[in-house]
C-alpha positions as CSV (number, residue, x, y, z in Angstrom):
1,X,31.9,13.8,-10.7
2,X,30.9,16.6,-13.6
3,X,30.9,19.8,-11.7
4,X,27.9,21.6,-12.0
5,X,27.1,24.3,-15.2
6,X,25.4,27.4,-15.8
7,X,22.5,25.4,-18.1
8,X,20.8,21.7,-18.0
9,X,22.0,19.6,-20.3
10,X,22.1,15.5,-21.1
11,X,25.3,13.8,-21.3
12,X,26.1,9.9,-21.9
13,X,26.8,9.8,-18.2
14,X,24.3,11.2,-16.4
15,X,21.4,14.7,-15.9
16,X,22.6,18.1,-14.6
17,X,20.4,20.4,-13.2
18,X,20.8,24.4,-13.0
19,X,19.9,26.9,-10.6
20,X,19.0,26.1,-7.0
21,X,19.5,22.3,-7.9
22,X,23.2,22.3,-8.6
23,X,23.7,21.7,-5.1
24,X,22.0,18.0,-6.7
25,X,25.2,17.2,-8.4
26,X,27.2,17.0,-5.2
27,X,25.3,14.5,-3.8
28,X,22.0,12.4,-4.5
29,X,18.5,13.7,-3.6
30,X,16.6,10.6,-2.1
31,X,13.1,10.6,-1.8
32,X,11.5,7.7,-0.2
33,X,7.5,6.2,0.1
34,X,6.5,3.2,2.4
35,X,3.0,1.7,2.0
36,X,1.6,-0.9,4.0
37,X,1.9,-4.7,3.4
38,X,4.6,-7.3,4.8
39,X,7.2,-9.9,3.3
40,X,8.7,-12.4,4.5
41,X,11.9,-11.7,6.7
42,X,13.9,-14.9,4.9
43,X,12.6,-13.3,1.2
44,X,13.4,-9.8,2.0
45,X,17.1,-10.9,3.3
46,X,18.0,-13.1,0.4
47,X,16.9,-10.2,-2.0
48,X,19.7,-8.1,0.2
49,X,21.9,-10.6,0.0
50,X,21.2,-10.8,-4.1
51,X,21.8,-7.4,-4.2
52,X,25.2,-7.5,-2.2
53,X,23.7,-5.7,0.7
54,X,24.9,-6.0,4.6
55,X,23.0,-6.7,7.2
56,X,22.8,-2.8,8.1
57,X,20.2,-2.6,5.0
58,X,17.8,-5.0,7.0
59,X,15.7,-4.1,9.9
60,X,15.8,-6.3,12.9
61,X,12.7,-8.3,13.5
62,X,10.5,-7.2,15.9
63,X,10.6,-8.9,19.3
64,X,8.4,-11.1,20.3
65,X,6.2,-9.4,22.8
66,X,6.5,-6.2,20.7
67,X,5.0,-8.8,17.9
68,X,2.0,-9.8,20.2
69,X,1.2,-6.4,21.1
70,X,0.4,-6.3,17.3
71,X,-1.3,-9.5,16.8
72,X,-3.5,-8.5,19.7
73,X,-5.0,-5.7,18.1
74,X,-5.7,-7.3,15.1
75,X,-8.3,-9.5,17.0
76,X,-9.7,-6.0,18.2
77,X,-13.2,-4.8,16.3
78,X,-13.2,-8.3,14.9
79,X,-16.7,-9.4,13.5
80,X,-18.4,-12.1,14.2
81,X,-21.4,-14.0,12.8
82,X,-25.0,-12.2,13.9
83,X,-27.4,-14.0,16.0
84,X,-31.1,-14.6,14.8
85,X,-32.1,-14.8,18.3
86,X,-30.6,-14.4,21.7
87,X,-32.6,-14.7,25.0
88,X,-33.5,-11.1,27.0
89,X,-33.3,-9.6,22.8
90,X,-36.2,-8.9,20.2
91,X,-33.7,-8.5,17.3
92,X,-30.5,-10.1,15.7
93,X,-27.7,-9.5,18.1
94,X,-24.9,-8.2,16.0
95,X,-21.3,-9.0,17.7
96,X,-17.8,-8.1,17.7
97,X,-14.6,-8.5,19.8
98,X,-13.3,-5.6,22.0
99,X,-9.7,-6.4,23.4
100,X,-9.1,-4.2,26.3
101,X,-5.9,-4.0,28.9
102,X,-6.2,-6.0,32.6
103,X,-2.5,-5.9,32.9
104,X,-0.4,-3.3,31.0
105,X,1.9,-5.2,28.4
106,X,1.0,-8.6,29.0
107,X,-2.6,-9.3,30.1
108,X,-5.8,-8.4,28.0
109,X,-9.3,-9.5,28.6
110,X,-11.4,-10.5,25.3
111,X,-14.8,-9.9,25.4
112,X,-17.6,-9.7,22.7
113,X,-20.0,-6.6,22.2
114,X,-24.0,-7.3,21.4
115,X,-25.7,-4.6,20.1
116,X,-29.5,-4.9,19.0
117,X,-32.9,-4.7,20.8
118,X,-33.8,-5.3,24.0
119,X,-36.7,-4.6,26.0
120,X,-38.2,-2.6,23.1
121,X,-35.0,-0.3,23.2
122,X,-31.4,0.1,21.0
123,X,-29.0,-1.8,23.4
124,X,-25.0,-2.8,23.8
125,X,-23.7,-5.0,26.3
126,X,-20.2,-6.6,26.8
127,X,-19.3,-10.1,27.8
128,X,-15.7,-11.4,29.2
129,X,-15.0,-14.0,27.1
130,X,-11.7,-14.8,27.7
131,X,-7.9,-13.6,28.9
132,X,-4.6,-13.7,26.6
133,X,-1.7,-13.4,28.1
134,X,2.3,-13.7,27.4
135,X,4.3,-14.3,29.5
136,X,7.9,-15.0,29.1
137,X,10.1,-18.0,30.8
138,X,12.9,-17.0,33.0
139,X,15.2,-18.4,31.3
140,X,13.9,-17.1,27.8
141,X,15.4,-13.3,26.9
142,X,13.7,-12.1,24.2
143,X,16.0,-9.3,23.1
144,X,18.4,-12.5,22.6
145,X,16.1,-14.4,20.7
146,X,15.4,-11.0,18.4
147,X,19.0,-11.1,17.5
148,X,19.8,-14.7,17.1
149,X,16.9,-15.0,14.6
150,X,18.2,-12.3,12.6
151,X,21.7,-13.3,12.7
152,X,20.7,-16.8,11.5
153,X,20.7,-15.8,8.1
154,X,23.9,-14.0,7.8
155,X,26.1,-16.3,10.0
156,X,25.7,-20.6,9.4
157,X,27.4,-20.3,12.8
158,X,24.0,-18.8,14.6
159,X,21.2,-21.0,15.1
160,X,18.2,-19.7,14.5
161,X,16.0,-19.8,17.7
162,X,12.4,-22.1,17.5
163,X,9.5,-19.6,16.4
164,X,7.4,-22.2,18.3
165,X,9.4,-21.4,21.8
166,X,8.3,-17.9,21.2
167,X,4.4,-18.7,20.4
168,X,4.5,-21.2,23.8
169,X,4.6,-17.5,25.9
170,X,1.3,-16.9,24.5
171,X,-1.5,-18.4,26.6
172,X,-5.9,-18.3,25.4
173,X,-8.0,-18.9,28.4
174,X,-11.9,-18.6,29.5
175,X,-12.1,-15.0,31.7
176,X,-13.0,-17.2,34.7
177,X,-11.2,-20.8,35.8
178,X,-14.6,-22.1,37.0
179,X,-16.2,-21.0,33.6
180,X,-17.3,-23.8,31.1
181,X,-15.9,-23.5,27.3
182,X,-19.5,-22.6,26.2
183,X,-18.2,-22.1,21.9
184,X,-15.3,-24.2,21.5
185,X,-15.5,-22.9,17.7
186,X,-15.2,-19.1,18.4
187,X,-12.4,-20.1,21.2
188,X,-10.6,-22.4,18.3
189,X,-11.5,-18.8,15.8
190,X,-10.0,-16.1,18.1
191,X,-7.1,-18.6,19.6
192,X,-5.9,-19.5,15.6
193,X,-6.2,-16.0,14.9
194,X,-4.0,-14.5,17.0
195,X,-1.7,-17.4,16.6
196,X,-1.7,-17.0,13.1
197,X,-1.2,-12.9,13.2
198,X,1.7,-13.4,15.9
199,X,3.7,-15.7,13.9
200,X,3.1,-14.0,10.7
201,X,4.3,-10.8,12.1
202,X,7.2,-12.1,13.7
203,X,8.9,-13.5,10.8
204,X,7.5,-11.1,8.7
205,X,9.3,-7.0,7.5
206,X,6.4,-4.4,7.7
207,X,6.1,-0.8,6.7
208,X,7.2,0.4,9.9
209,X,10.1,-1.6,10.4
210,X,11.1,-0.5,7.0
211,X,10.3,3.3,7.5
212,X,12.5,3.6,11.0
213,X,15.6,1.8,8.8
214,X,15.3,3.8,6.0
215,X,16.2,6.9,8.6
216,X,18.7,4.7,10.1
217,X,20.6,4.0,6.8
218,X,20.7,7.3,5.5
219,X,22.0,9.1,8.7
220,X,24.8,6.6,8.5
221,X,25.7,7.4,5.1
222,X,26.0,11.4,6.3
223,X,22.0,11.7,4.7
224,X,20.0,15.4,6.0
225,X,16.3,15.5,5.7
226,X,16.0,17.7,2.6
227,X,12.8,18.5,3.9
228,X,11.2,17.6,7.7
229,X,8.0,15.3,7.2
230,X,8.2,14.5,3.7
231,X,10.5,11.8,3.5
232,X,13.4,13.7,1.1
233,X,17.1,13.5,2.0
234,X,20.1,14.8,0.4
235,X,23.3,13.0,0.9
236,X,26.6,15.2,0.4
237,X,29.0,13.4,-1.8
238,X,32.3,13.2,0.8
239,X,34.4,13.1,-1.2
240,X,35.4,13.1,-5.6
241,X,34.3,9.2,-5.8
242,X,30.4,8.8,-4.4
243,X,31.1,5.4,-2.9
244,X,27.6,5.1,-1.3
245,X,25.7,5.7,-4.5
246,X,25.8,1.9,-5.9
247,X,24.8,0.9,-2.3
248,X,22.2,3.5,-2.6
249,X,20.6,2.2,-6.2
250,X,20.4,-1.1,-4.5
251,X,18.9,-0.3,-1.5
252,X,16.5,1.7,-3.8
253,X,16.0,-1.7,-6.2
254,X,15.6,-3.7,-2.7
255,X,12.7,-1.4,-1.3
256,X,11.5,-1.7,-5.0
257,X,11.1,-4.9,-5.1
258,X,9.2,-4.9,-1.6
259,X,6.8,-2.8,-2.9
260,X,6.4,-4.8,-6.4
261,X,5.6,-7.8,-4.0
262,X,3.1,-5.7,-1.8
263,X,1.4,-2.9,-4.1
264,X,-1.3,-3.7,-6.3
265,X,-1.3,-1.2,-9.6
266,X,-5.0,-1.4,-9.7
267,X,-8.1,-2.3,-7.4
268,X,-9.3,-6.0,-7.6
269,X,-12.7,-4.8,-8.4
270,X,-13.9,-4.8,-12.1
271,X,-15.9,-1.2,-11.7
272,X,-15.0,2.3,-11.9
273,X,-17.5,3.4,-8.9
274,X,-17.6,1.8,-5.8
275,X,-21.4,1.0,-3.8
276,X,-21.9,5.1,-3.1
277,X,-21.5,5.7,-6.9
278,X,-18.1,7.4,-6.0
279,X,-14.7,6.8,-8.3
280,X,-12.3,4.1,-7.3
281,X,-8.5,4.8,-5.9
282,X,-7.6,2.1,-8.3
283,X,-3.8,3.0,-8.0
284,X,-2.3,3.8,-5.5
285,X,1.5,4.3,-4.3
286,X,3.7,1.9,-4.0
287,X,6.8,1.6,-2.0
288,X,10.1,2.9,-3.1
289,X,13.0,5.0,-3.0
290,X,14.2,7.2,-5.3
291,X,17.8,8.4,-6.2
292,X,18.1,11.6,-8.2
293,X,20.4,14.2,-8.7
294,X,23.4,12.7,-10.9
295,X,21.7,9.6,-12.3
296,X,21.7,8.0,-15.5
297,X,19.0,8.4,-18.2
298,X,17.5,4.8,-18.3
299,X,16.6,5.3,-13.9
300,X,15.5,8.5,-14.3
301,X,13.0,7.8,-17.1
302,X,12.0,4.5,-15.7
303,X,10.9,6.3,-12.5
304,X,9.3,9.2,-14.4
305,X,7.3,6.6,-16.9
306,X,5.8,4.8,-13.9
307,X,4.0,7.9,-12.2
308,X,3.2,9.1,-16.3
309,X,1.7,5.3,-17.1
310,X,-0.7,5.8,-13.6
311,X,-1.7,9.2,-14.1
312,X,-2.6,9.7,-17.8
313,X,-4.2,5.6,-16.9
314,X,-6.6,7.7,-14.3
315,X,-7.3,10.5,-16.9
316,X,-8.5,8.3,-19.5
317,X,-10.8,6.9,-17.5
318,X,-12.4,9.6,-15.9
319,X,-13.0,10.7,-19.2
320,X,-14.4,8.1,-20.0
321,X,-16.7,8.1,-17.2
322,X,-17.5,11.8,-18.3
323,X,-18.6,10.5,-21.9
324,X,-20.9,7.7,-20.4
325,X,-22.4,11.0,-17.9
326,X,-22.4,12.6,-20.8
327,X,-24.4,10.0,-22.9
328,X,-27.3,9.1,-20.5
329,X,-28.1,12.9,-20.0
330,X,-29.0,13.5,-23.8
331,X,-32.3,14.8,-24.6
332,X,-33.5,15.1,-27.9
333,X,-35.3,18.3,-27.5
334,X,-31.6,19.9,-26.5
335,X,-29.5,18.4,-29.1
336,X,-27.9,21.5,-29.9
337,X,-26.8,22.3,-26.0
338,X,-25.9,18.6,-26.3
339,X,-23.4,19.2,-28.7
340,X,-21.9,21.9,-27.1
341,X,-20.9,19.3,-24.5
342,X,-19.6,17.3,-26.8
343,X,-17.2,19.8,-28.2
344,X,-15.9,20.7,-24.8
345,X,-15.2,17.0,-24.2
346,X,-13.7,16.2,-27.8
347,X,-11.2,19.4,-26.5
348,X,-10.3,17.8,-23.5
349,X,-9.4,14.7,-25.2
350,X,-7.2,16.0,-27.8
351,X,-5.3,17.8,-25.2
352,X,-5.4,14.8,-23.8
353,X,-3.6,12.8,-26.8
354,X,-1.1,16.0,-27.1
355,X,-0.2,15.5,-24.1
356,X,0.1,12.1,-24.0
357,X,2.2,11.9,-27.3
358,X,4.8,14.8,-26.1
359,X,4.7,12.5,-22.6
360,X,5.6,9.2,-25.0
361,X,8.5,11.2,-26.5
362,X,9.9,12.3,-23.0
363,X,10.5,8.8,-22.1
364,X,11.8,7.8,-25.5
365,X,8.9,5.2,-26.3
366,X,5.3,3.9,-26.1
367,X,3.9,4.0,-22.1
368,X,1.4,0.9,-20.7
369,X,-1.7,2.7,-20.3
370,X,-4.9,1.0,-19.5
371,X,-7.4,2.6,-22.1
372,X,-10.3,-0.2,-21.9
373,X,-13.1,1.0,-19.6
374,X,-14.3,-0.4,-16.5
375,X,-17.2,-3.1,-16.7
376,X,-20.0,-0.7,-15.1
377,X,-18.5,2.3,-17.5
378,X,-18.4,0.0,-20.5
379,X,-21.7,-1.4,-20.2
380,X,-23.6,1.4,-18.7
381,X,-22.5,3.5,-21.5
382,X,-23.5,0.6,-24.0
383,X,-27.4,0.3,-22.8
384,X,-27.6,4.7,-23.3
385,X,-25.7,4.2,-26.8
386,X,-29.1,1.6,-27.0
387,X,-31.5,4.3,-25.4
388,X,-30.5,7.2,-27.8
389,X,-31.3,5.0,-30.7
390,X,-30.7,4.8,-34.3
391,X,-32.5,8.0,-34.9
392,X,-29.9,9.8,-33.9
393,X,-26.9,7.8,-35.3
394,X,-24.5,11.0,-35.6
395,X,-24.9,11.3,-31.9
396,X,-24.2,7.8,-30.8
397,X,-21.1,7.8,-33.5
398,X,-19.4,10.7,-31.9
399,X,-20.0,9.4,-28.3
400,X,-18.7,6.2,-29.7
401,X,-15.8,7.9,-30.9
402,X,-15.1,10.0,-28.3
403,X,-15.2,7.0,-25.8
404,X,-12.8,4.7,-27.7
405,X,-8.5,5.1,-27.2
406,X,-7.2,3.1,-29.7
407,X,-3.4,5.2,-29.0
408,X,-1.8,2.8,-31.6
């Protein structure tokens, strides 16, 4: 490895740093980000396998008791369809399941809340509805059935244990033997449910799963937490020949692709401001980890592009929100004020394209941006274009202007 030097510099095989980051170029600076969202436990395996991973780079799946514990809570604060009328209320009863203990780690009572009117008053009350339950056969250890599934797909030797024998420990009853099955429906509801969220998170990787490995692996490779908390780790380079760092860039390219399959670069929704008139998190972080320190060019621009791309993305468009803010408070008896404005904004956005073009030569080439505004931006802005009118055409030309980001 190039030992470090007194300033940075570029070479055809990889980025030196200077100063307090030479100690970077004895090792690999690993910064890592987990987000929610699950995958698969077959997918995420064969991408470690495609990536000539072991089995160390995979978390175990949970057990499954650990993976009802889960499921349960997802039935928790559950809503349910209102009631027009109930008898003893004088209003819709809104409801909603509570899950509460009855016996610690295996036994939980499911009840519904009604909330409303009653008696001229604001009321709740809470109904047992029914008990859930697992409970394990004696001749069923689930620690063993944890590993056998796991080993399954790294040895044709293991069989992989029935995920049906694990949901048969699960057991959906009414709170009282001598009770009738008054809503077979919302039994069928809350029974699938949790049937549903128990297998999925059994045969599923999560976030957490993910996060405790992540530790796990870099300890093993002789990592230290470069900083407590913040999930940054430097891992000393042992000895002249790095032999963990190809393992390292395919972990990283593993956890990458989790996060590709999980992360969604921008909200679902078509506008900028959500119901309270409030800006969007319309990108948000995905899962990843990083390798820096001595790395070659193209990985450390791709990762460097990716946060540009999102950021300068979210710029543009809260300018653009600015410009639409901008247009529907226009009054002709202030044009002058007016256009003050507009010369503050017109600034900002050639700082904006500065920056964005020194950016675009950082990373050696055009970036994705997303420069077309939101539906509610766009056409909000379009009906105050309307309102200002003709008569004042150099106006709605320079808003027009100002609001377009044709970067080509």
């Amino acid at each position: 490895m190039q030992e470090p030097t007194s300033m940075s510099e570029n070479t055809n095989n990889g980025y030196v740093v200077e100063g307090d980051l030479n100690v970077a170029v004895k090792g690999q600076l690993v910064i890592y980000s987990i987000t929610g969202g699950t995958m698969l436990y077959s997918n995420y395996i064969q991408q470690a396998k495609n990536l000539n991973l072991t089995q160390k780079y995979v978390p175990l799946p949970r057990r499954p008791d650990d993976a009802f514990a889960k499921a349960k809570d997802n039935l928790n604060g559950l809503q349910l369809p209102s009631l027009d009328s109930l008898d003893g209320w004088d209003s819709v009863v809104e409801r909603r399941l509570v899950v509460r203990p009855l016996k610690r780690g295996s036994e939980y009572a499911v009840s519904v809340e009604l909330s409303g009117r009653s008696r001229g008053k604001r009321h709740k009350e809470v109904r047992n509805l029914y008990r859930i339950s697992f409970t394990t056969p004696d001749d069923m250890d689930l620690e063993e059935w944890r590993n056998n599934y796991a080993n399954s797909f790294w040895d044709e030797e293991v069989k992989a244990p029935s995920v049906q024998e694990a949901r048969d420990c699960i057991s959906v009853e009414v709170y009282w033997e001598d009770d009738d099955l008054e809503d077979l429906e919302l039994f069928l509801r809350v029974t699938n449910t949790l049937m549903d969220n128990f297998t999925e998170i059994l045969t599923s990787v999560d976030s957490d799963m993910l996060r405790s490995n992540i530790r796990k692996v870099l300890m093993e490779m002789g990592g230290l937490p470069f900083k407590s908390g913040s999930g940054a780790w430097f891992i000393p380079n042992y000895s002249d020949e790095p032999e963990h760092l190809t393992e390292l860039e395919n972990y990283s390219s593993l956890l990458n692709h989790y996060g590709d399959s999980n992360a969604l670069t921008r909200s679902s929704s078509d506008t900028y401001l959500d119901e309270d008139g409030k800006p969007r998190k319309w990108y948000r972080q995905k899962s990843n980890l990083r390798v820096m320190g001595y790395i070659d060019n193209e990985r450390q621009l791709a990762y460097i592009r990716d946060d540009i791309q999102n950021q300068i993305s979210i710029e543009i468009t809260e300018f653009q929100n600015k410009i639409s803010e901008a247009a529907a408070a226009f009054n002709e008896d202030k044009v002058e004020a007016f256009e003050k404005r507009l010369d503050k904004l017109e600034a900002t956005r050639t700082d904006l394209t500065e920056r964005l073009s020194n950016l675009s030569t950082l990373v050696g080439g055009d970036l994705d941006l997303n420069t077309t505004p939101f539906r509610d931006i766009g056409e909000g802005f379009a009906s105050r274009i309307e309102a200002i009118g003709e008569d004042n055409s150099l106006v709605t030309s320079r808003l027009r202007s100002l609001m377009e980001f044709d970067l080509n």
